[in-house]
SERO-4910 file (N, C-alpha, C, O; in steps of 0.05 Angstrom, whole numbers):
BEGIN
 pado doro    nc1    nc2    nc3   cac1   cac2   cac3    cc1    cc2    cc3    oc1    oc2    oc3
  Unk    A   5250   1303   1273   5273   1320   1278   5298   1302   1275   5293   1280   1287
  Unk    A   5323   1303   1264   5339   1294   1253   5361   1288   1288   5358   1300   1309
  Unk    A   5374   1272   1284   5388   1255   1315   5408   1285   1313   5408   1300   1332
  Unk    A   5425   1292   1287   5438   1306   1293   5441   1329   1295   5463   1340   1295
  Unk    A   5417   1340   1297   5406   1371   1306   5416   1373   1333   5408   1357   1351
  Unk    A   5439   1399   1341   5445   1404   1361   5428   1406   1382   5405   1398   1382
  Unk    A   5440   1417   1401   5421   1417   1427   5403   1402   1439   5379   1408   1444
  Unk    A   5417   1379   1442   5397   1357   1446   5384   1352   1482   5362   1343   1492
  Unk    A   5401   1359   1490   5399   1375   1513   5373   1392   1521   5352   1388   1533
  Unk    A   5387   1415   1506   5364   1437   1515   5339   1414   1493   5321   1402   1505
  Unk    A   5339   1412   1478   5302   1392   1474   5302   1370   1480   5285   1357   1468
  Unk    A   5317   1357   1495   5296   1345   1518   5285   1357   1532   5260   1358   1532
  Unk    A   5302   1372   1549   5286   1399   1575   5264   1403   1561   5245   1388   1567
  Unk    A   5262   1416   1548   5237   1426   1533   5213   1403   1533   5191   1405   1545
  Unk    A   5221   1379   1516   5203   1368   1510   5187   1352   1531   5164   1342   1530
  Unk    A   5212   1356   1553   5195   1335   1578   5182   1358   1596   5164   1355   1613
  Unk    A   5193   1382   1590   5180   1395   1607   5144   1409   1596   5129   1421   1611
  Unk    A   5139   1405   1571   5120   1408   1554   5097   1386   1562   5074   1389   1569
  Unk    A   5117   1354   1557   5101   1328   1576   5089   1332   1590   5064   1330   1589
  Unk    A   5104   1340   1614   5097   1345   1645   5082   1357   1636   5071   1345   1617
  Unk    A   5074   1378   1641   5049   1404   1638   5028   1387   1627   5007   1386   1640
  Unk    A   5028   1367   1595   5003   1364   1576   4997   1332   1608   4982   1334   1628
  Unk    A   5014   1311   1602   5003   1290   1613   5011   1287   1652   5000   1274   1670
  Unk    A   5037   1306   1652   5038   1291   1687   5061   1282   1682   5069   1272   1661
  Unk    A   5077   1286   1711   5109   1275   1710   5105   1248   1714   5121   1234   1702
  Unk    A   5086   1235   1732   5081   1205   1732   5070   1187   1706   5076   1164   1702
  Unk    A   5053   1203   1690   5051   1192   1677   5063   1195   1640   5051   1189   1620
  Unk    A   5088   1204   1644   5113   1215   1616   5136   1186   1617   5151   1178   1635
  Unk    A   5134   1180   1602   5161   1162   1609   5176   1178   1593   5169   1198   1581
  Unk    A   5208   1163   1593   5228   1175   1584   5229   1163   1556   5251   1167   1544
  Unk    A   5214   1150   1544   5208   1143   1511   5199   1167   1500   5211   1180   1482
  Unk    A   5179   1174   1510   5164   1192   1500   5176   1222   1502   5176   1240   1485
  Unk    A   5183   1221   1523   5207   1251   1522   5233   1241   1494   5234   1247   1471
  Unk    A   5242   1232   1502   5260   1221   1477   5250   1223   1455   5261   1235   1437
  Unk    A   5225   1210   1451   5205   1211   1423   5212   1238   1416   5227   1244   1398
  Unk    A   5199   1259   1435   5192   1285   1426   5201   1304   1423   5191   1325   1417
  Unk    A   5230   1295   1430   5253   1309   1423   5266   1307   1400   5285   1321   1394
  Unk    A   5255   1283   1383   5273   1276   1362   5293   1258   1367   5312   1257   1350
  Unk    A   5295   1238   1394   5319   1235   1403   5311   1200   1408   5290   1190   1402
  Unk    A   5335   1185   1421   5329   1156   1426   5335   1158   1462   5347   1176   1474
  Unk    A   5320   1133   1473   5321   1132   1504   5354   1132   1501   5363   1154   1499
  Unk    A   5367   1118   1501   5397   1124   1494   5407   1149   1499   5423   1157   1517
  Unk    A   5391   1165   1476   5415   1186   1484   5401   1202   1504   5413   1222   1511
  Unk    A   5374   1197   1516   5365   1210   1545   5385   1216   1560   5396   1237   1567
  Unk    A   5388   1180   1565   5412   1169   1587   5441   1183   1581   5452   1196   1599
  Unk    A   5447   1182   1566   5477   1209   1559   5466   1237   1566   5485   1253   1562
  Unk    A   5453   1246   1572   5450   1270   1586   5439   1273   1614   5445   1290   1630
  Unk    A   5424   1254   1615   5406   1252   1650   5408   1223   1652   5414   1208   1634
  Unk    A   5403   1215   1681   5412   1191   1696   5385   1174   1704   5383   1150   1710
  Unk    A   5354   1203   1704   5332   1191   1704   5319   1210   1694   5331   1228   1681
  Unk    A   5290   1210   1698   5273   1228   1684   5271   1254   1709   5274   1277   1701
  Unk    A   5268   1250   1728   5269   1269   1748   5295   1293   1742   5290   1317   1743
  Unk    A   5320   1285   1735   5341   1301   1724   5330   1319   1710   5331   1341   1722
  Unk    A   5318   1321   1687   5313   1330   1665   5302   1362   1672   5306   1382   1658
  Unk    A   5289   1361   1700   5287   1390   1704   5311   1402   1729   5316   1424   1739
  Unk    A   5318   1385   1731   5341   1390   1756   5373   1390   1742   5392   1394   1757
  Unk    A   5379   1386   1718   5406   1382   1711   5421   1415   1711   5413   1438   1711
  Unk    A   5452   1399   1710   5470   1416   1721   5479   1434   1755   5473   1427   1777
  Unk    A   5490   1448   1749   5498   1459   1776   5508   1488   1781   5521   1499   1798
  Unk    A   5491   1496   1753   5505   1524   1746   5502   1548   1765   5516   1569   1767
  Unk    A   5466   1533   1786   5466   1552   1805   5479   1555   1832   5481   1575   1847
  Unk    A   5488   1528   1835   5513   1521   1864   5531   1541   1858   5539   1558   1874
  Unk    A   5541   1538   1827   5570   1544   1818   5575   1572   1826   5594   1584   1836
  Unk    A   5550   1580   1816   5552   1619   1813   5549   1629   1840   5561   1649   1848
  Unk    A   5532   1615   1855   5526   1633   1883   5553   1627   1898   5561   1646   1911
  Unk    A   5571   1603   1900   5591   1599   1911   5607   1616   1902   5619   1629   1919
  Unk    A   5613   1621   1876   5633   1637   1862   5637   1661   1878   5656   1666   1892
  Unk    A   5614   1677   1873   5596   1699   1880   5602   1700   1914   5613   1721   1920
  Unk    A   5599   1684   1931   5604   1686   1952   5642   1693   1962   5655   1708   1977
  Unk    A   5644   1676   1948   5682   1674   1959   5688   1699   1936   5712   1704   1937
  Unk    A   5677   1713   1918   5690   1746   1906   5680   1766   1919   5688   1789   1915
  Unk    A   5658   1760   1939   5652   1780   1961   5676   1807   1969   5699   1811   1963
  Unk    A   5660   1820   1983   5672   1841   1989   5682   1834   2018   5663   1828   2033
  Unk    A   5712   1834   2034   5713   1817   2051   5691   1831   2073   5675   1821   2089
  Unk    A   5696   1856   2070   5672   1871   2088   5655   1874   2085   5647   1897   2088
  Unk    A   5635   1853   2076   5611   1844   2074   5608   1832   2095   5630   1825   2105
  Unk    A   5584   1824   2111   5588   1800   2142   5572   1774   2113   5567   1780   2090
  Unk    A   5569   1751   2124   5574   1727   2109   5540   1726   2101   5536   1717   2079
  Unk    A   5516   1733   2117   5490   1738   2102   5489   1762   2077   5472   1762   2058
  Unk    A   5509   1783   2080   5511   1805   2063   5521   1793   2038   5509   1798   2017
  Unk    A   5544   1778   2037   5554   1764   2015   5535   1739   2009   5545   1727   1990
  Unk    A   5518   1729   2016   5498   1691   2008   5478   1721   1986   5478   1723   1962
  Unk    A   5462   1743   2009   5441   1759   1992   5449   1765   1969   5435   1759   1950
  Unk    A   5476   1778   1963   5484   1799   1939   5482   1776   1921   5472   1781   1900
  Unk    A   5491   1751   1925   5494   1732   1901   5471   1719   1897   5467   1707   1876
  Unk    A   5448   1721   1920   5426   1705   1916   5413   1731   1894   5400   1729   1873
  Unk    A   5419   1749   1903   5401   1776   1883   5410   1780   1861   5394   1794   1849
  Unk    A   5434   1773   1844   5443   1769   1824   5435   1745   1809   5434   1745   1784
  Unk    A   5429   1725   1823   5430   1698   1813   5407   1693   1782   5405   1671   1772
  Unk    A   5392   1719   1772   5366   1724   1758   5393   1719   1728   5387   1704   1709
  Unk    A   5420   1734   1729   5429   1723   1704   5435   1701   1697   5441   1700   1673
  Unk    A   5437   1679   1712   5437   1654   1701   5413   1643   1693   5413   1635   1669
  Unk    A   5389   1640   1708   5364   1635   1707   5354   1627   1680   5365   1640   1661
  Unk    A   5331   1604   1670   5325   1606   1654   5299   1626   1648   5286   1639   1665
  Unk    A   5294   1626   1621   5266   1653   1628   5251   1648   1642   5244   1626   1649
  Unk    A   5238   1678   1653   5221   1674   1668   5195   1655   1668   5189   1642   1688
  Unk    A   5183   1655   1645   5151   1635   1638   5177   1606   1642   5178   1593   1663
  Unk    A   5187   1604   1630   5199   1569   1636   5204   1564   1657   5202   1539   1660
  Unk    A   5212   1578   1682   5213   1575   1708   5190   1579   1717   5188   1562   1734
  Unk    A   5161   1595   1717   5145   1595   1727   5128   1558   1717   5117   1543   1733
  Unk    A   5130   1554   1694   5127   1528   1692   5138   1508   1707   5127   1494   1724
  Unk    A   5161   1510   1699   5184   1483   1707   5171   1488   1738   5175   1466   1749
  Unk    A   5159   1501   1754   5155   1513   1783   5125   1500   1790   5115   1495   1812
  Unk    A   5116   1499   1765   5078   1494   1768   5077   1455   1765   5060   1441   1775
  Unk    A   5104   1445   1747   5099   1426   1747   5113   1406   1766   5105   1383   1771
  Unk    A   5137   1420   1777   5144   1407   1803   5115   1410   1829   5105   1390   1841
  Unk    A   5107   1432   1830   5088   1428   1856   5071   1415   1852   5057   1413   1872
  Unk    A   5061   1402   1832   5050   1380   1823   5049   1353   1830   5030   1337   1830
  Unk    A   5074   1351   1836   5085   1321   1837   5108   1317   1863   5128   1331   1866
  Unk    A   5100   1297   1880   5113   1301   1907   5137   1288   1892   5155   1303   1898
  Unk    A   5146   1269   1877   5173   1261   1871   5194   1289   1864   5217   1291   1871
  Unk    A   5179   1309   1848   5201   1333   1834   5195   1343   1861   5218   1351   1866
  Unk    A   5181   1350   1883   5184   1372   1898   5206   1360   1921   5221   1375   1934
  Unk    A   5205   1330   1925   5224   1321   1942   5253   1330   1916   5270   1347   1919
  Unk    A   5250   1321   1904   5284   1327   1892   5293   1364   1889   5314   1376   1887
  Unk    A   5266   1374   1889   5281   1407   1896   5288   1409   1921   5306   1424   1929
  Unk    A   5277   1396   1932   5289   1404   1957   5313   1395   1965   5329   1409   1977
  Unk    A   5318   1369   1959   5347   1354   1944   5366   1379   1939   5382   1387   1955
  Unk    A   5362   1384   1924   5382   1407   1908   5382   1428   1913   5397   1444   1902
  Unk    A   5360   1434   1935   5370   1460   1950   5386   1458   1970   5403   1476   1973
  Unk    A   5385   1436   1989   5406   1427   2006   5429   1410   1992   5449   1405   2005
  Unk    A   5427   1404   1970   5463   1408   1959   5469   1439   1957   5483   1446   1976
  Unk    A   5465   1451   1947   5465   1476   1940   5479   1491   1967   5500   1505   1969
  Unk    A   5458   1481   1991   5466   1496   2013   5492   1485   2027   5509   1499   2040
  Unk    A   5493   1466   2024   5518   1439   2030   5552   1453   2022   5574   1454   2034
  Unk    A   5538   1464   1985   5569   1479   1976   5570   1508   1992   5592   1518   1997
  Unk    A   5547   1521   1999   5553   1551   2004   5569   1544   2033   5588   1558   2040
  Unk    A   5561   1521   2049   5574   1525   2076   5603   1526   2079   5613   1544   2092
  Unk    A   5619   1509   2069   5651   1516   2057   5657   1540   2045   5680   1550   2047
  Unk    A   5643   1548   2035   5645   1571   2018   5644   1601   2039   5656   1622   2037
  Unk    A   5629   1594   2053   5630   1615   2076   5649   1615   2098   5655   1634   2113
  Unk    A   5660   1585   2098   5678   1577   2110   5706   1588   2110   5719   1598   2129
  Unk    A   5717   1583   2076   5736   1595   2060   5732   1631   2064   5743   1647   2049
  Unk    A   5719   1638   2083   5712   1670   2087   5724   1676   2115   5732   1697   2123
  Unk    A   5722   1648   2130   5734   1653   2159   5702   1647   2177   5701   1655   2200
  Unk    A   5685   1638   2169   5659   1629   2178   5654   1612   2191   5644   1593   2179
  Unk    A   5657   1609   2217   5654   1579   2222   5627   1559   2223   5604   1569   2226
  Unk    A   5633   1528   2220   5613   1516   2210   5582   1518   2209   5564   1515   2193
  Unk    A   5587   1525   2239   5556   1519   2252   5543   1546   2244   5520   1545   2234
  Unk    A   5555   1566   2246   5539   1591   2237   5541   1602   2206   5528   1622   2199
  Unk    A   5557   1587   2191   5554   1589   2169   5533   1572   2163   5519   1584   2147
  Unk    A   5520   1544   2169   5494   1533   2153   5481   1553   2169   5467   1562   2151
  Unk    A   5475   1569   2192   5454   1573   2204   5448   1612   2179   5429   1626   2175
  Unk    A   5477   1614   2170   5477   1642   2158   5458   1623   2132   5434   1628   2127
  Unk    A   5469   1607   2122   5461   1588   2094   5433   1588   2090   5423   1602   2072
  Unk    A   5417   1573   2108   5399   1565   2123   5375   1589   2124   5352   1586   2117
  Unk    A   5387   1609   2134   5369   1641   2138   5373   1644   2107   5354   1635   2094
  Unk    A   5392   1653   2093   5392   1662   2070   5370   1644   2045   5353   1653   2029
  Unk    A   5376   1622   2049   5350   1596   2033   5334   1605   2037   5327   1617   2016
  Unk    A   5315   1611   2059   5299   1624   2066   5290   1649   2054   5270   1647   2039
  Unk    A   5303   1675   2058   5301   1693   2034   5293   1684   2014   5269   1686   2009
  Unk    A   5312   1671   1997   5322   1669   1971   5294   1658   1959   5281   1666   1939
  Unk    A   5287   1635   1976   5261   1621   1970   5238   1640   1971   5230   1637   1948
  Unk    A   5220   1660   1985   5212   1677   1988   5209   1694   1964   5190   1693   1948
  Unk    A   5234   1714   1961   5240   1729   1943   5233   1728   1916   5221   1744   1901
  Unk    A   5247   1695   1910   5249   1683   1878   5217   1682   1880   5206   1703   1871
  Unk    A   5202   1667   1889   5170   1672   1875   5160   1694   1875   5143   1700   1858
  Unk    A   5167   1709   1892   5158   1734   1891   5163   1752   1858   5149   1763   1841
  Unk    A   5197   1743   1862   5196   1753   1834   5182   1738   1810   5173   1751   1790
  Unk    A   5179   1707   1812   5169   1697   1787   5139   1718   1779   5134   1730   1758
  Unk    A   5122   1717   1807   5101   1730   1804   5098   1761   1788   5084   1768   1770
  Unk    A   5117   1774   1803   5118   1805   1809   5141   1809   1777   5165   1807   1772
  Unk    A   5119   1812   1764   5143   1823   1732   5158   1851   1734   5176   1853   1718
  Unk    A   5154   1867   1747   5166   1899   1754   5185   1895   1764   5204   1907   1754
  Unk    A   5191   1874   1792   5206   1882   1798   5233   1865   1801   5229   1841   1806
  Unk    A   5254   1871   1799   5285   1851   1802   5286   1830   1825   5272   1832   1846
  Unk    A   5299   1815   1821   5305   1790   1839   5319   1810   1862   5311   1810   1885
  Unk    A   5341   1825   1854   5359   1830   1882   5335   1862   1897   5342   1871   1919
  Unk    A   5320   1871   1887   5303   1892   1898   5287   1872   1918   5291   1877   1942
  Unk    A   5266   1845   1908   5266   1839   1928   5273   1815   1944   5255   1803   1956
  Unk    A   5295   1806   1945   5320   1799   1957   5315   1813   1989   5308   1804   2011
  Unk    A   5324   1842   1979   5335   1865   1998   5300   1869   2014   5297   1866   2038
  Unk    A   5285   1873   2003   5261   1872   2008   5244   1842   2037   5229   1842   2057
  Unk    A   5255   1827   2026   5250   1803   2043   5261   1803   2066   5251   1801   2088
  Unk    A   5291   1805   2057   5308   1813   2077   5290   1830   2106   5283   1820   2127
  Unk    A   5287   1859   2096   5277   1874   2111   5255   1865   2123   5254   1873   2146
  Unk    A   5236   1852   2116   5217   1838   2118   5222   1819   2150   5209   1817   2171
  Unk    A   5239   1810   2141   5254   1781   2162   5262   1795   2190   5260   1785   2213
  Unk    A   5271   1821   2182   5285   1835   2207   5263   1847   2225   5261   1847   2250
  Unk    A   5246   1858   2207   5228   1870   2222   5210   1849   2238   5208   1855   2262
  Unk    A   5196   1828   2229   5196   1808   2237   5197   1789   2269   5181   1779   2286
  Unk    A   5231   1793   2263   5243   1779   2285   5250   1804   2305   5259   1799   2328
  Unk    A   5248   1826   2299   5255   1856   2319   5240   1859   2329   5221   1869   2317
  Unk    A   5237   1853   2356   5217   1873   2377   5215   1899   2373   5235   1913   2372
  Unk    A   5183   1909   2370   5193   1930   2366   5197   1951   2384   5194   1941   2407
  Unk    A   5203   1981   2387   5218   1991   2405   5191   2006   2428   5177   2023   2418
  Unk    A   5185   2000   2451   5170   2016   2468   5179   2027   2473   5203   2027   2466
  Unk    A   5167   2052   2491   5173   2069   2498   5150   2066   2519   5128   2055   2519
  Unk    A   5169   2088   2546   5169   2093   2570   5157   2110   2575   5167   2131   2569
  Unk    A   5135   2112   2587   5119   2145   2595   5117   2145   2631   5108   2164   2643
***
């Protein structure tokens, strides 16, 4: 494959994420992703900082749910606005089978599952200002943050699994789930 074939980017992703799956994230170096992209360790390093990046790059999903949060409806309460954007969040997403992968080969490997979790608590880090900028104050905005991760985490495999149905169906679904849950439910007096 020629150096100056665009998207060098998206094939690395690809090619390391193809690695991972055939040999193992411990055992891929970043030559060989490079190799198989057509590309030099060089220009790895101009896109990612290590090989762990390579499934974790960018921030497109901080960006949108924050966005998404502070264009809220102000009369939304601050879990109503984290859900609506966590249930939207399916149009950025990459396809579905590439996330069910990119998903099979992190649980694989305790290095990628420590760095998701990394980047879910950045993630959660930007929504708490963000809720803040709503009139939220700190402590109950991570604890709103915090519950909503929760969902969100839930939900999203549900959806990887469940092809029928939308991210924000069950979103709203989990949700309900959580309430009933934590609700005593109602006796009654005879």
């Amino acid at each position: 494959m020629p150096r100056w074939e665009s998207d060098a980017q998206g094939r690395l992703e690809r090619a390391a994420l193809e690695l991972f799956e055939k040999h193992g994230f411990e055992r891929t170096s970043v030559a060989q992703i490079a190799r198989a992209a057509g590309l030099t360790e060089r220009s790895f390093y101009r896109y990612f900082p290590d090989k762990r990046e390579v499934l974790f790059a960018g921030n497109e999903l901080e960006a949108y749910l924050v966005a998404e949060v502070e264009a809220a409806d102000p009369d939304r309460t601050p879990l109503e606005a984290l859900l609506a954007a966590v249930g939207t969040a399916d149009e950025i997403f990459h396809p579905r089978e590439t996330l069910l992968r990119r998903t099979a080969v992190i649980a694989a490997s305790p290095a990628l599952a420590e760095r998701d979790l990394n980047k879910l608590a950045d993630i959660a880090d930007a929504l708490v200002p963000a809720l803040g900028r709503r009139g939220v104050e700190p402590g109950k905005a991570r604890f709103v943050v915090d519950v909503a991760i929760a969902i969100s985490r839930r939900a999203t495999s549900r959806w990887l699994a469940e092809q029928d149905a939308t991210l924000s169906e069950l979103v709203a679904q989990t949700a309900a789930e959580l309430c009933e849950t934590v609700t005593p439910p109602v006796r009654t007096v005879r």
